[in-house]
C-alpha positions in Angstrom: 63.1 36.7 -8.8 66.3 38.8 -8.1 68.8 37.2 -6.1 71.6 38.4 -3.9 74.1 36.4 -2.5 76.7 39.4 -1.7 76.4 41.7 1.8 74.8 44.6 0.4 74.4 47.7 2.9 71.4 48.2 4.3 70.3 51.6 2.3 71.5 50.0 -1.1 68.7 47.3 -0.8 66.0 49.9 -0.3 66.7 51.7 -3.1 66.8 48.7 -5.3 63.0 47.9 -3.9 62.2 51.8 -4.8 63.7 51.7 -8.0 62.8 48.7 -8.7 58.8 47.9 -7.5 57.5 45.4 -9.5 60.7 43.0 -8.7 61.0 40.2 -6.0 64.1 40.6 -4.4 65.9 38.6 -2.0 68.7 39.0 0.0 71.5 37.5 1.5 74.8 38.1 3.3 76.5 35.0 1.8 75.7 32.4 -0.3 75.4 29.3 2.0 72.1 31.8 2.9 71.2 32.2 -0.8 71.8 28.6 -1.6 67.9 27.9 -1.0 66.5 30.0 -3.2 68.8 29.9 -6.2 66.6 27.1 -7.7 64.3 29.7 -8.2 66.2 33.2 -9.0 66.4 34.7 -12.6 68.9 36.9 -11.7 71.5 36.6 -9.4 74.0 39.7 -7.9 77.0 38.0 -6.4 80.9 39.1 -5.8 82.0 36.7 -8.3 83.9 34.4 -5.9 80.9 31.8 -4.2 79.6 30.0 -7.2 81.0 27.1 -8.6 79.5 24.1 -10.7 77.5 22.5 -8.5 75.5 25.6 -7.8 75.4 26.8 -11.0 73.2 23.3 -11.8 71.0 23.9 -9.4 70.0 27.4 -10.7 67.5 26.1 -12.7 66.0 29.3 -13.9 69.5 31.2 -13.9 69.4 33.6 -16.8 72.1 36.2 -16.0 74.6 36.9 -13.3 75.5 40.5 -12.6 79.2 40.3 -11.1 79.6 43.6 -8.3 83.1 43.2 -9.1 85.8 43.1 -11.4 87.7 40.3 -11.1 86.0 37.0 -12.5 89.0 35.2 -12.1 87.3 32.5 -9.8 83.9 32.5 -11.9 83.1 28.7 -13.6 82.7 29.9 -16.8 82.6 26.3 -18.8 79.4 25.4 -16.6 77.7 28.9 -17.3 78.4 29.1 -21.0 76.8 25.5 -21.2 73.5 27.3 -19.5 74.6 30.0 -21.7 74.1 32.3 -19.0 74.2 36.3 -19.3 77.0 37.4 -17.6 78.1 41.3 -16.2 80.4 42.8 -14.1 81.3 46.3 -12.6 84.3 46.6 -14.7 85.2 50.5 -14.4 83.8 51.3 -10.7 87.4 50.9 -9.2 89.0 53.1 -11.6 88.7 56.3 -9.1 90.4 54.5 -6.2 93.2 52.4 -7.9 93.9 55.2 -10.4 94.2 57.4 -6.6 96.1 54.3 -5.0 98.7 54.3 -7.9 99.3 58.1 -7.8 99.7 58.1 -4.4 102.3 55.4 -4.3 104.4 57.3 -6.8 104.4 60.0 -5.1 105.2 58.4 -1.9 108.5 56.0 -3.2 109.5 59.4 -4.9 109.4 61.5 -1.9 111.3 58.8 0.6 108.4 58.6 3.1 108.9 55.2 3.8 112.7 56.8 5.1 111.2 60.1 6.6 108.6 57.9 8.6 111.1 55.9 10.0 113.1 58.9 10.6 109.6 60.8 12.3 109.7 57.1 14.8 113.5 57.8 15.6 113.3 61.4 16.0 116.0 62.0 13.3 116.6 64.9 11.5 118.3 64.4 8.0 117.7 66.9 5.5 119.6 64.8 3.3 116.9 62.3 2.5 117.1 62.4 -1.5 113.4 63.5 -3.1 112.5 63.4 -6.6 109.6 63.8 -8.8 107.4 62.4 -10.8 106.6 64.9 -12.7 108.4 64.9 -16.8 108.8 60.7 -16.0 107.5 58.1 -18.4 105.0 55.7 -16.9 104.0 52.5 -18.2 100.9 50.6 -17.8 100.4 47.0 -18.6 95.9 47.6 -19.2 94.7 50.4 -21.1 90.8 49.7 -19.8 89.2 51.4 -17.7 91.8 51.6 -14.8 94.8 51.7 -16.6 93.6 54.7 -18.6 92.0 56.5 -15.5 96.1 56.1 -14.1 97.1 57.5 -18.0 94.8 60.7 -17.6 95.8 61.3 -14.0 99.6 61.2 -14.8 99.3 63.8 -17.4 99.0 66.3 -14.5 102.0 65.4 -13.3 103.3 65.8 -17.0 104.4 62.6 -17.7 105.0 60.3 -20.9 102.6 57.9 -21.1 103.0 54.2 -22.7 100.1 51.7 -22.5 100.1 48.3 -23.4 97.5 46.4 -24.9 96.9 43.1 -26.8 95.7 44.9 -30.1 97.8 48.0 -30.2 95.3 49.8 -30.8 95.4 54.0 -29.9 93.9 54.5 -26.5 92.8 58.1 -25.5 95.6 59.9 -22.7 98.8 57.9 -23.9 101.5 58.8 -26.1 101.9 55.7 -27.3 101.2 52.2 -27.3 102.6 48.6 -27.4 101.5 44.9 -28.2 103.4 41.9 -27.3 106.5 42.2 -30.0 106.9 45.9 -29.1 106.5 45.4 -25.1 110.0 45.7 -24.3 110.0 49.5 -25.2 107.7 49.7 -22.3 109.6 47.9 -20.2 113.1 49.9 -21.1 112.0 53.6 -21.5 109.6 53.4 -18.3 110.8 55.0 -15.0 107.4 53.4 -13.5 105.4 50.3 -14.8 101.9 49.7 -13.5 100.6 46.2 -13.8 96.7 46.1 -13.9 96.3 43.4 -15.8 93.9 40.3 -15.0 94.3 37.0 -14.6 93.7 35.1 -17.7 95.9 31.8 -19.0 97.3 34.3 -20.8 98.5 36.6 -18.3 99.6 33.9 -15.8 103.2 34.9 -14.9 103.2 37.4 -17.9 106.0 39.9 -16.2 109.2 37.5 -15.0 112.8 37.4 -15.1 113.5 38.4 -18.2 110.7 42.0 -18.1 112.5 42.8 -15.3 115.8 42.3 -16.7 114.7 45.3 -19.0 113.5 47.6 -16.7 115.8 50.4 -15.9 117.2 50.3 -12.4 116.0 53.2 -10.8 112.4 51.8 -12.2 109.6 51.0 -9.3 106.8 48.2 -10.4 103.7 48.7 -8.8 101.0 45.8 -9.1 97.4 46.4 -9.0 96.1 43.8 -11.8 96.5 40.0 -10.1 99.3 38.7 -8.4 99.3 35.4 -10.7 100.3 37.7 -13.7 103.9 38.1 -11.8 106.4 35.1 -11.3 106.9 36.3 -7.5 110.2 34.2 -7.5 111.6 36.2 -10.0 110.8 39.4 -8.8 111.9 38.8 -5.5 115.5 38.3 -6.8 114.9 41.4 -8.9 114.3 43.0 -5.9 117.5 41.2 -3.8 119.6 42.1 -6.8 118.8 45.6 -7.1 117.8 45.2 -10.8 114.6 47.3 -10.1 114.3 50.2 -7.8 111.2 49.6 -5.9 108.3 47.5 -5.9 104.5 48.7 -4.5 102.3 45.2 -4.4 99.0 45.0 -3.5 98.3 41.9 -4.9 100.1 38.4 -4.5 100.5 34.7 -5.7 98.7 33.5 -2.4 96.5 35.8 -0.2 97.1 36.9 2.5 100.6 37.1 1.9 102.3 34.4 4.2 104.3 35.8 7.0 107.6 34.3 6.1 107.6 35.3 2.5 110.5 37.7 1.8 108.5 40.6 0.9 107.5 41.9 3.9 110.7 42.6 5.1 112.4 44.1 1.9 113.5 48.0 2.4 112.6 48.4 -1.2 109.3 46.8 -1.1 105.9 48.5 -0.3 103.4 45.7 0.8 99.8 46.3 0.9 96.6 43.9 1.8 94.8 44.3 -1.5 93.4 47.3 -0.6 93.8 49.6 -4.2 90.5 49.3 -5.3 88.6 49.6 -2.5 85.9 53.1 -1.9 83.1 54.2 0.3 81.7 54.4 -3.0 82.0 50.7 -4.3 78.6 49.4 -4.0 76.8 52.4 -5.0 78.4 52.5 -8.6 78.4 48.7 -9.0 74.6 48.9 -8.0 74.4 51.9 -10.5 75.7 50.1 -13.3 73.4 46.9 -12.3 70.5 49.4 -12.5 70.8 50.4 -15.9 71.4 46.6 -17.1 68.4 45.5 -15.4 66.0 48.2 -17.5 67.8 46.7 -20.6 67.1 43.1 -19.5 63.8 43.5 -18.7 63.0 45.7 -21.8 64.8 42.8 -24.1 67.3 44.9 -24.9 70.2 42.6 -24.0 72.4 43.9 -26.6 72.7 47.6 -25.3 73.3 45.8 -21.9 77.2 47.2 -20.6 79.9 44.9 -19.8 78.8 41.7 -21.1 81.7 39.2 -20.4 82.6 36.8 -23.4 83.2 33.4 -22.4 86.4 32.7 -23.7 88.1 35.8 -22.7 86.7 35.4 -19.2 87.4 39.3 -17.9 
């Protein structure tokens, strides 16, 4: 029996049943719903986020989890690894609309329309608001996966330098060049924008702080699309009061929602948005595509061919 625990639109679910004829699905909006008939589901299609130990051992006939997310960042991996249970997620599906999201904050710290809004609310007329372009620029971007090189291809239009940084500095296809750890300040110094989409892993926790941003140039603007726990928010927020950076566009936090009195909402130089980057009209369709394809592998014993299995101890 298929299991689903996250709200899946109405029009999604009948195509599963189409597709998919000989399979017992059931379906729920949340998991408190799904919670009494997990004992009995093979396969389970959750967000990622409601599962914890507890449930996980009372999934007796649990064999594999298909994640319609990226982020597995709340996922208890120690108690599915001792079921050793298949796990998959959607990695790639929010390319198109973070890759978009990232573009389209460039474009819009370059061009002042923070300012010229203001300006549109005041009914001013200053033709000497300062605009610049992106376009010749070096970006760099802390991910070279799926998202982080859908921002790499998407900034070559725009002509720009790419720099990626990854953990094996290995080449990666659409930047110019890439970093590991020991070579990561390059990024940080020649980049006029740095894109942080990495997750949140032990090792990531609090990777960019004081002393990345002491690098950065200071006309540089951060934008954050990865996870907020990758960014010591204290020290970026006295980047930020110190003018050592620019700008910074956030999307993602340390806590969420962002409190009301933290400092960032009300920073001219700070663009704060509610998590938002990765989401599409088109989310559940390409998570439910790339479930699809998995579930002919699984059922055809084919586990190995199945797309993005998750590893235990990397955990994304």
């Amino acid at each position: 029996m298929i299991l689903s625990s996250g709200r899946l639109r109405d029009e999604i679910k009948e195509e599963l049943k189409d597709r998919f004829p000989d399979e017992e699905f059931r379906f729920h909006n949340k998991m408190k719903e799904a919670e009494a008939d997990l004992d009995q589901a093979e396969v389970l299609i959750s967000y990622g986020e409601d599962l914890s130990d507890e449930l996980v051992a009372k999934a007796k006939s649990l064999k594999w989890i298909m994640v319609i997310s990226a982020g597995l960042d709340k996922m208890p991996f120690k108690a599915l690894q001792e079921k050793d249970i298949l796990i998959t997620n959607a990695r790639g599906i929010h390319k198109i609309p973070m890759a978009e999201y990232t573009i389209s904050m460039m474009l819009q710290v370059s061009r002042k329309v923070k300012e010229l809004m203001g300006n549109q609310k005041q009914h001013k007329w200053d033709r000497k608001v300062p605009m610049t372009e992106i376009s010749g620029q070096t970006i760099g971007i802390l991910g070279t996966g799926a998202i982080g090189s859908e921002v790499a291809r998407l900034a070559k239009a725009f002509h720009m330098k790419t720099i990626g940084y990854n953990r094996s500095g290995g080449s990666v296809h659409n930047f110019d060049a890439i970093v590991n750890q020991e070579e990561i300040n390059k990024l940080y110094e020649e980049s006029d924008f740095i894109v942080n989409v990495l997750p949140s892993t032990p090792l990531t926790k609090g990777f960019i702080g004081a002393e990345a941003f002491a690098r950065m140039k200071t006309s540089a603007v951060f934008i954050n699309i990865g996870r907020g726990t990758t960014v010591a928010e204290s020290d970026l927020i006295e980047a930020l009061r110190d003018k050592k950076i620019h700008h910074a566009v956030l999307d993602v936090f340390e806590k969420e929602p962002l409190p009301e009195e933290n400092p960032l909402w009300d920073m001219d130089n700070v663009t704060v948005t509610p998590h938002l980057s990765g989401i599409s009209p088109q989310y559940q369709e390409r998570a439910i595509e790339i479930f699809s394809d998995n579930l002919k592998l699984y059922r055809n014993n084919k586990l190995s061919e199945m797309i993005n299995i998750i590893p235990y101890d990397r955990g994304y």
